[in-house]
C-alpha positions as CSV (number, residue, x, y, z in Angstrom):
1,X,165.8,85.2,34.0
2,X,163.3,88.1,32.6
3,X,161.4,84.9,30.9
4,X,161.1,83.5,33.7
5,X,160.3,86.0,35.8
6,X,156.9,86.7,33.2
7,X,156.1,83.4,32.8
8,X,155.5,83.2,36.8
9,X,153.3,86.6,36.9
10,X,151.1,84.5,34.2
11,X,151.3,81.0,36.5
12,X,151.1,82.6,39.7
13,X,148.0,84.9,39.3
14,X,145.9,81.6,37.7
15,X,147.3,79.7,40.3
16,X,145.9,82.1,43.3
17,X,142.3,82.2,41.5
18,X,142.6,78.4,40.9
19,X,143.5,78.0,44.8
20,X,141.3,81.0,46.4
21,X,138.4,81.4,44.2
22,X,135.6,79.3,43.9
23,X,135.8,77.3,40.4
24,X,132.7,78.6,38.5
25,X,134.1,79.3,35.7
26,X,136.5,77.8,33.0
27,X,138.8,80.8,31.9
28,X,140.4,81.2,28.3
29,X,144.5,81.1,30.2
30,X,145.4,84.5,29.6
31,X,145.8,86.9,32.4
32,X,144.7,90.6,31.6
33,X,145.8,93.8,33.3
34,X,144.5,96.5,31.3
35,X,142.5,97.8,28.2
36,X,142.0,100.2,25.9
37,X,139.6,101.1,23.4
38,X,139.3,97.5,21.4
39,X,142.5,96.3,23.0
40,X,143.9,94.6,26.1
41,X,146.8,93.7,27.5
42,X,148.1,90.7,29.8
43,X,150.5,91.1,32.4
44,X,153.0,89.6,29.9
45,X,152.5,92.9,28.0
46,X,151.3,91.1,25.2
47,X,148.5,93.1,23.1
48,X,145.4,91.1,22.2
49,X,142.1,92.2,20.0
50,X,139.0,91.9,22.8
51,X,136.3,90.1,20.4
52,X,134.4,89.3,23.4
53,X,133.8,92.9,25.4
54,X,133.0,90.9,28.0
55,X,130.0,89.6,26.7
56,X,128.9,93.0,25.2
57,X,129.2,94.8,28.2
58,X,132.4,97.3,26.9
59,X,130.4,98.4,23.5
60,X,131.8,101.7,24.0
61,X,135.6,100.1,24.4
62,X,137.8,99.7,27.9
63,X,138.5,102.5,29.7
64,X,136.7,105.2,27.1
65,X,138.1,108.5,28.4
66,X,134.9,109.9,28.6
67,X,133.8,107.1,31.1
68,X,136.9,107.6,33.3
69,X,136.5,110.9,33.2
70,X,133.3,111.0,34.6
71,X,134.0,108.0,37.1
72,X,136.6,110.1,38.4
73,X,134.6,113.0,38.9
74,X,131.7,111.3,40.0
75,X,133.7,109.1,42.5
76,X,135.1,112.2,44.4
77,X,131.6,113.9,44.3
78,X,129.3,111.0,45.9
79,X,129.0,107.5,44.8
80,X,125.9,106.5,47.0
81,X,123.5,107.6,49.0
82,X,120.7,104.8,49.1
83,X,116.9,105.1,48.2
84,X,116.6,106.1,51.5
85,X,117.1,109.9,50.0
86,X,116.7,111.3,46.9
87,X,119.9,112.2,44.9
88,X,120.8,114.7,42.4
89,X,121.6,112.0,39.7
90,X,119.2,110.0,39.4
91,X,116.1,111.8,38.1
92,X,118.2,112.8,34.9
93,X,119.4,109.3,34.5
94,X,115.6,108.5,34.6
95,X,114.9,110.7,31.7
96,X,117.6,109.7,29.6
97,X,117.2,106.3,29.1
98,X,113.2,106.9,29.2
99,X,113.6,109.7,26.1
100,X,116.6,107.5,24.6
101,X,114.5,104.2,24.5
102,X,111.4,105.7,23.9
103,X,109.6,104.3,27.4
104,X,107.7,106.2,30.3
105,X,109.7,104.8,33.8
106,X,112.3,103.0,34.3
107,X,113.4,101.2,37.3
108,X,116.9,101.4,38.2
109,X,119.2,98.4,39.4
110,X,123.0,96.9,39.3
111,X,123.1,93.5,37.4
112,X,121.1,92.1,34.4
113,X,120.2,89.1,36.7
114,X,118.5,91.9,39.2
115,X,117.1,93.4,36.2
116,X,115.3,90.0,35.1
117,X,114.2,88.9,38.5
118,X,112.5,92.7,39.2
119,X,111.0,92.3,35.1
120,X,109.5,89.0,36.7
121,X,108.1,90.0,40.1
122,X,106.8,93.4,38.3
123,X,104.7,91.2,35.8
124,X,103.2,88.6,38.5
125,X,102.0,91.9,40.5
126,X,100.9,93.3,37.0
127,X,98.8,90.2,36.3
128,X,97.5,89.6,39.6
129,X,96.4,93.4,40.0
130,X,95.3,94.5,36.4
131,X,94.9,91.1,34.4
132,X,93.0,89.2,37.6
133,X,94.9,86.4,37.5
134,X,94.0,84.3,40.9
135,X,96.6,84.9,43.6
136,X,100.0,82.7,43.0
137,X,98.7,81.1,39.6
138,X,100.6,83.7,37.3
139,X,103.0,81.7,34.5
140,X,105.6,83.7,32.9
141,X,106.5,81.8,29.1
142,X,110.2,81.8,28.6
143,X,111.9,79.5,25.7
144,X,114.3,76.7,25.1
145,X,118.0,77.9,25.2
146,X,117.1,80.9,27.1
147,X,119.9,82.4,29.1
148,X,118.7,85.1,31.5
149,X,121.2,84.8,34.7
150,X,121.9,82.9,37.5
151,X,119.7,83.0,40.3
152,X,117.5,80.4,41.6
153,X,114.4,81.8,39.9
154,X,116.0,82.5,36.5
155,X,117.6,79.0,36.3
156,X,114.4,77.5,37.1
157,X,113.5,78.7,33.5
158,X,116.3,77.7,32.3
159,X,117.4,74.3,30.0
160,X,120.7,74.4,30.5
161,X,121.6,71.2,32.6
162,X,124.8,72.8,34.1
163,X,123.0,75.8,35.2
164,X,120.4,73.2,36.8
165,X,122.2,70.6,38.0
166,X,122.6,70.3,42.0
167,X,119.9,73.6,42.7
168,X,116.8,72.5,43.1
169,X,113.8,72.9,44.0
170,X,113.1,75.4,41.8
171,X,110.6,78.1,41.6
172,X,107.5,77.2,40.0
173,X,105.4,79.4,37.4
174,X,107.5,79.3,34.5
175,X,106.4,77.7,31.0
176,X,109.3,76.4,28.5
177,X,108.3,76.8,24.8
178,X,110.7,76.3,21.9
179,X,112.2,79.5,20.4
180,X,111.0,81.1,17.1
181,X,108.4,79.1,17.2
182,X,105.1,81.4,16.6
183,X,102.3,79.0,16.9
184,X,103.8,77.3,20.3
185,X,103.9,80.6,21.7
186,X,100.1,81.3,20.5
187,X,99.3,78.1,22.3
188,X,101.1,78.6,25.6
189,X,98.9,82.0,25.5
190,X,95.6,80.7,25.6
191,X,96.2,79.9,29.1
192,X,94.6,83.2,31.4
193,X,97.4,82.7,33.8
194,X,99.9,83.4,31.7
195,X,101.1,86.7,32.2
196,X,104.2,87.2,30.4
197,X,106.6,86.2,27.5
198,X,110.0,86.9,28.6
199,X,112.7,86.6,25.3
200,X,115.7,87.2,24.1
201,X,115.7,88.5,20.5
202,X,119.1,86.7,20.0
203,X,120.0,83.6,22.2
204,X,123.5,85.1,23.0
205,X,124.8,82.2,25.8
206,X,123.0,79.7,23.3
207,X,125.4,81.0,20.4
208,X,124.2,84.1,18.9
209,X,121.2,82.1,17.7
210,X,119.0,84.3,15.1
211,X,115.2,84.0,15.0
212,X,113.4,84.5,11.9
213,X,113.5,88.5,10.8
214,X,109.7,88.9,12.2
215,X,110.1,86.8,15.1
216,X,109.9,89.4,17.1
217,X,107.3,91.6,15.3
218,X,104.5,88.3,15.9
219,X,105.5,87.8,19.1
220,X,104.7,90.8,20.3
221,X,101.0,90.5,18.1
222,X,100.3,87.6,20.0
223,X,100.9,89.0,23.2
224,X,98.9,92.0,23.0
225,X,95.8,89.9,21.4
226,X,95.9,87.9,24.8
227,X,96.6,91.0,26.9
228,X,99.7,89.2,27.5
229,X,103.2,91.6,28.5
230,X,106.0,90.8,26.1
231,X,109.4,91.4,28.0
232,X,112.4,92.5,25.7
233,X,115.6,90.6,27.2
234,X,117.9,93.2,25.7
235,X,121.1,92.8,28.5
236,X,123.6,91.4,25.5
237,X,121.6,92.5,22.4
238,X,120.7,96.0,23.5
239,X,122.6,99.5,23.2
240,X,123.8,99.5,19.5
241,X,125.1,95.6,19.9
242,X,123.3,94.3,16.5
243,X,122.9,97.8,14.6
244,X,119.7,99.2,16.3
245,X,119.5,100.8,19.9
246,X,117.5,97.8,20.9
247,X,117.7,94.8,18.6
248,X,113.9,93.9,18.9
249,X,112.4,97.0,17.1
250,X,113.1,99.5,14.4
251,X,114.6,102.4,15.8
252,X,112.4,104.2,14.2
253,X,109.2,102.4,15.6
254,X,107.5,104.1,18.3
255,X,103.7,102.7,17.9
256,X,103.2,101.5,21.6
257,X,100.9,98.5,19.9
258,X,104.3,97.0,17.9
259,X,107.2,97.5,20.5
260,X,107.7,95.5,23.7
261,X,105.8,95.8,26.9
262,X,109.0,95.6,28.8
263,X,112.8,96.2,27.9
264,X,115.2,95.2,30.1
265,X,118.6,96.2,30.0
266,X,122.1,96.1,31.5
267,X,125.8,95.4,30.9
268,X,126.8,98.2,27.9
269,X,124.6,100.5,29.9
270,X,127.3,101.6,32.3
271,X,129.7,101.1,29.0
272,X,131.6,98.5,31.2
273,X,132.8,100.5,34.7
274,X,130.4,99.6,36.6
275,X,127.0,97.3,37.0
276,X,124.1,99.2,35.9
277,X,120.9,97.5,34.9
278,X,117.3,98.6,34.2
279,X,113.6,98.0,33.4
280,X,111.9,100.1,31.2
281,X,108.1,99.9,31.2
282,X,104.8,102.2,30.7
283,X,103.0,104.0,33.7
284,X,100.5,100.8,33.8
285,X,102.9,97.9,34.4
286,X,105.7,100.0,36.4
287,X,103.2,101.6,39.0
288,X,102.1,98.1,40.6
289,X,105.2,98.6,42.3
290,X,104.7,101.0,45.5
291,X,107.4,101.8,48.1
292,X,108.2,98.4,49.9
293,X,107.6,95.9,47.3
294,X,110.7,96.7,45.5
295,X,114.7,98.3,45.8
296,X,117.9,97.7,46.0
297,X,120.5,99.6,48.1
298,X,123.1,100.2,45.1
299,X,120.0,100.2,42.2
300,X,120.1,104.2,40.9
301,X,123.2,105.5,43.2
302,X,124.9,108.6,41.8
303,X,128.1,106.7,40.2
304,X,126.1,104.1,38.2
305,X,123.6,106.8,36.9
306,X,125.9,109.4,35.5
307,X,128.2,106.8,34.2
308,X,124.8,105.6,32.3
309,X,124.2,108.9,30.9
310,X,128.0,109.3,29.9
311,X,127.6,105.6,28.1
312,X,124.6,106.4,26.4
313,X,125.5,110.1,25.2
314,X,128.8,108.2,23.7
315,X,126.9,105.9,21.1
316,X,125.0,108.7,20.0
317,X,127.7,111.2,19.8
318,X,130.2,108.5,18.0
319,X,127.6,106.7,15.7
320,X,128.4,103.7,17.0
321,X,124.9,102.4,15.9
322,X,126.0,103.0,11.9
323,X,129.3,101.8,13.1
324,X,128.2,98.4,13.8
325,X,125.3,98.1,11.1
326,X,128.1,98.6,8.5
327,X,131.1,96.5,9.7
328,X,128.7,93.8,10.8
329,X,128.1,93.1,7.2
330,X,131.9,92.9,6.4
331,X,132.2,90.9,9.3
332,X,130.0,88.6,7.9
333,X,130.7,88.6,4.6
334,X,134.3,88.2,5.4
335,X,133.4,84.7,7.8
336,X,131.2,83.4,5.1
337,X,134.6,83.0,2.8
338,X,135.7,80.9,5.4
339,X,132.8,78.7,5.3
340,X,132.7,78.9,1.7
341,X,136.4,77.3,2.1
342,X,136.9,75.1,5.0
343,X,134.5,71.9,5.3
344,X,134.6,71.8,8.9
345,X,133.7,76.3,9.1
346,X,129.8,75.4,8.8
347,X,128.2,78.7,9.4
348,X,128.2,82.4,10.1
349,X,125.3,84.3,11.8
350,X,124.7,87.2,13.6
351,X,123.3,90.6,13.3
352,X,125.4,93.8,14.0
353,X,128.6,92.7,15.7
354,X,126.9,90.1,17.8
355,X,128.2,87.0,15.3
356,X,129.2,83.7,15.9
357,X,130.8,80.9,13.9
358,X,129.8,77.4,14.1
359,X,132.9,74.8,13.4
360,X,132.6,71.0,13.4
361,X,134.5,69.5,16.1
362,X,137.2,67.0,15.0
363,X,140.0,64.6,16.4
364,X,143.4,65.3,15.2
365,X,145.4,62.6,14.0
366,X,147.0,61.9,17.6
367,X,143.7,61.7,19.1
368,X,143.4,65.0,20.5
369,X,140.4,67.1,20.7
370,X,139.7,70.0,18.0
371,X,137.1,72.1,19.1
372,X,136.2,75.6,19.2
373,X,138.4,75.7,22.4
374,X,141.5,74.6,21.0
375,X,140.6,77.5,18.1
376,X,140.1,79.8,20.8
377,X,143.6,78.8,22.0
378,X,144.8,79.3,18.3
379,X,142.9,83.0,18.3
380,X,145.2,83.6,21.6
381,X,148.3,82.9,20.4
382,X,147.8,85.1,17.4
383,X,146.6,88.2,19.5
384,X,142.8,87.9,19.7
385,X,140.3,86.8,22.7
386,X,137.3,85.0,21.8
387,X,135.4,82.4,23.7
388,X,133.8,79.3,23.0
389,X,130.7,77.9,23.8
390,X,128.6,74.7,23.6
391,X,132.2,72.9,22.0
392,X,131.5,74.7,18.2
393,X,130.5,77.8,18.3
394,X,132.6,80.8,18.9
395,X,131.2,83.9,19.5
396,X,132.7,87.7,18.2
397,X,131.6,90.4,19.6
398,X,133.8,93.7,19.3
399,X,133.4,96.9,21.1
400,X,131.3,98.9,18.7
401,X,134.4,101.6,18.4
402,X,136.8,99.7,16.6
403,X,136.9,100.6,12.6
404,X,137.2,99.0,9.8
405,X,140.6,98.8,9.9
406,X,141.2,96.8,12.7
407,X,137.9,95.1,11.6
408,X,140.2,93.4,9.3
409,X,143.3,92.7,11.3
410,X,141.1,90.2,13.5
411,X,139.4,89.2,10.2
412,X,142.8,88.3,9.0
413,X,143.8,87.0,12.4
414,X,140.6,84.4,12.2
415,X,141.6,83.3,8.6
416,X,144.8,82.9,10.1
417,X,144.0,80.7,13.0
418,X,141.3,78.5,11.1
419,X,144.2,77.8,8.6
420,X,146.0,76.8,11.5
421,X,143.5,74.7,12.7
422,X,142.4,72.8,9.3
C-alpha cells in the first residue's frame, strides 16, 4: 500500500505538469521536493547528487543557510519598491558587484535573457551615439552554437533550429560567425556597423564546448583595434563556475585594454533563490542609457540585491573559486579513465566544474536507443541528476561547495553507470 501510495505522488505530480503546463520542456522523470547543499531529494525521499545546479545557477548549493537567512530577513523587511523610488539596497548591491568584478556601473535586472537583451539595446545606442554608426544599421556579431536565451531577439542570433523553428520573423542586425575562429571574427569587424561581439567563453547549451586557451584574450584585441565592444556572456560560466570569478579573464587582470567591454551576468548571482541578472560596463558605454530608455519593475528591488550581495560574499568567504580550480582537475582526470577505457566514452572537457562528457550513441542488441539520455536514466537510478544534451553529451556541473569527498562518490557513481551502460 505505502508503495503504492509513493509511486502515485511521483505519477501524479508529472502527470498535472504534463496535463496543465505548457510542454516546453523534456524533464529527466524525477520529481524533486527539496535540497540541500549538493543534494536533493524527490518526493519519494530518495537522495540524489545535483550535478546539474540547475544549469549553474546554485554554485553556492540549495538552500545555503546564509541565503535563507537573509531571504528571510529581507522578505519581512521589503521585497520591492520599483524604480519609481530609490531603496536602501540597491546602491550597496551596485558597489559590490562593481568592486567584486572590477567594473564601473552596473545595471540591475531579473533573468539572464533580460540581461542579454539590455547588453544588446545598450550597444546599438552605444554605436549609434559614440561610434556614429547611421541610425538602425548597427550589427551585433554573435557565433555558431551560441545560446543566449529565449526571446525573439536572442533566437534570432541563434542556430539552434528548435529554438527557431515556428518564430519568425526575426529581428534583424545580427551577424553569425563560427566560434573560436579568430580570423572570421577579424573579418566580420571590418564592417563600421558592427558594433558588438557578443560571446560566450564556454558554449554551455552547445555542450560545455572549450575554445582555444587565448580565444578570448584575441578576441577582445580585435575588438578594441576596430573600436568594436566585446560582450562577456558570463550567465553559466561566471561566479567561480570554471575556477576564476569570470571565466574570460585572469582574476588578476585588471588592464581595461585586455578585459571585456561588457560582462553580463546572472543565475549564481542570486546563489539560486531568486532571478537576479546584471550588466557590468564602464561610464562610456553604460551612460547612453538615460531615464526612459531602459528598466524593469523587479530589476534591482531590495530582495534580489541583498540576496546578491549574500551570494557573492559566500564564494569569497568559502573559497569556492580554489574549490572548483582543484576538484575540476580530479574531475577530469577521473573522466578521462573512462575514456581511456570505454570505446564508446570519447571525450572529457571542461574547465572548473563546468565539464561535459561526450559518449557515442549506440543501438542495444534489441534495437533500443543508447544515448546520453538513457545514461542519464542510468545516473538516476544510481542517485545522481545529470542532463543530456544534443543525444551525446552530458553535462556536470556541481555546486562549487561539494568536497572532494563527495567529488568521488559521483565519480564512482559515473564509472558505475557507464559500466552499466557498455
Amino acid at each position: 500500500m505505502q508503495e503504492t501510495s509513493i509511486r502515485s505522488k511521483t505519477q501524479r505530480a508529472i502527470e498535472l505538469e504534463e496535463r496543465f503546463g505548457a510542454h516546453n520542456y523534456h524533464p529527466l522523470p524525477v520529481v524533486l521536493d527539496s535540497g540541500l547543499g549538493v543534494f536533493v531529494w524527490d518526493v519519494e525521499g530518495k537522495r540524489y547528487y545535483d550535478l546539474l545546479s540547475a544549469y549553474s545557477a546554485v554554485n553556492q548549493g540549495h538552500c545555503h543557510p546564509r541565503l535563507v537567512k537573509v531571504m528571510q530577513e529581507q522578505a519581512a523587511r521589503m521585497t520591492l519598491t520599483s524604480r519609481a523610488f530609490y531603496n536602501s539596497v540597491l546602491g550597496d548591491y551596485a558597489r559590490v558587484v562593481c568592486e567584486t568584478f572590477g567594473y564601473e556601473k552596473m545595471l540591475p535586472m531579473n533573468t539572464g535573457a533580460e540581461a542579454v537583451e539590455t547588453a544588446v539595446k545598450m550597444a546599438r545606442k552605444w554605436g549609434y551615439e559614440k561610434k556614429g554608426i547611421p541610425r538602425d544599421q548597427a550589427k551585433v556579431v554573435v557565433c555558431e552554437g551560441n545560446f543566449h536565451g529565449r526571446t525573439i531577439s536572442i533566437i534570432s542570433m541563434s542556430t539552434d533550429p528548435d529554438s527557431q523553428g515556428g518564430f519568425g520573423p526575426f529581428t534583424p542586425g545580427f551577424e553569425v560567425i563560427a566560434y573560436d575562429d579568430i580570423p572570421a571574427l577579424e573579418k566580420a569587424l571590418e564592417d563600421p556597423n558592427v558594433c558588438a561581439f557578443l560571446v560566450e567563453p564556454i558554449q554551455g547549451e552547445k555542450g560545455v564546448y572549450t575554445p582555444a586557451d587565448d580565444y578570448v584574450e584575441k578576441a577582445i584585441a580585435a575588438c578594441k583595434k576596430r573600436n568594436v565592444l566585446f560582450i562577456c556572456d558570463e550567465i553559466q560560466t561566471g561566479i567561480a563556475r570554471t575556477g576564476r570569478l569570470l571565466c574570460g579573464i585572469a582574476d588578476e587582470e585588471r588592464d581595461p585594454a585586455k578585459r571585456p567591454d561588457v560582462v553580463i551576468l546572472a543565475k549564481a548571482l542570486s546563489g539560486g533563490m531568486y532571478p537576479v541578472s546584471a550588466v557590468l560596463s564602464r561610464h562610456e558605454v553604460m551612460d547612453v542609457f538615460t531615464p526612459g530608455t531602459h528598466g524593469s519593475t523587479y530589476g534591482g528591488n531590495p530582495m534580489g540585491a541583498k540576496l546578491a550581495i549574500e551570494a557573492l560574499a559566500i564564494v569569497k568567504d568559502e573559497g569556492l573559486i580554489a574549490n572548483t580550480q582543484r576538484l575540476g582537475k580530479i574531475f577530469r582526470a577521473e573522466m578521462q579513465k573512462l575514456v581511456d577505457q570505454y570505446d564508446f566514452v570519447k571525450l572529457v572537457r571542461g574547465k572548473g566544474l563546468l565539464n561535459a562528457l561526450v559518449i557515442e550513441p549506440r543501438t542495444a542488441a534489441d534495437g533500443s536507443p543508447k544515448t546520453a539520455w538513457e545514461l542519464c536514466l542510468l545516473l538516476r537510478d544510481n542517485g545522481l541528476l545529470a542532463k543530456p544534451t544534443h543525444g551525446d553529451i552530458i553535462r556536470f556541473a556541481p555546486p562549487l561547495v561539494i568536497t572532494e569527498e563527495q567529488l568521488m562518490e559521483c565519480v564512482n557513481i559515473i564509472a558505475l553507470s557507464v559500466r552499466q551502460f557498455a
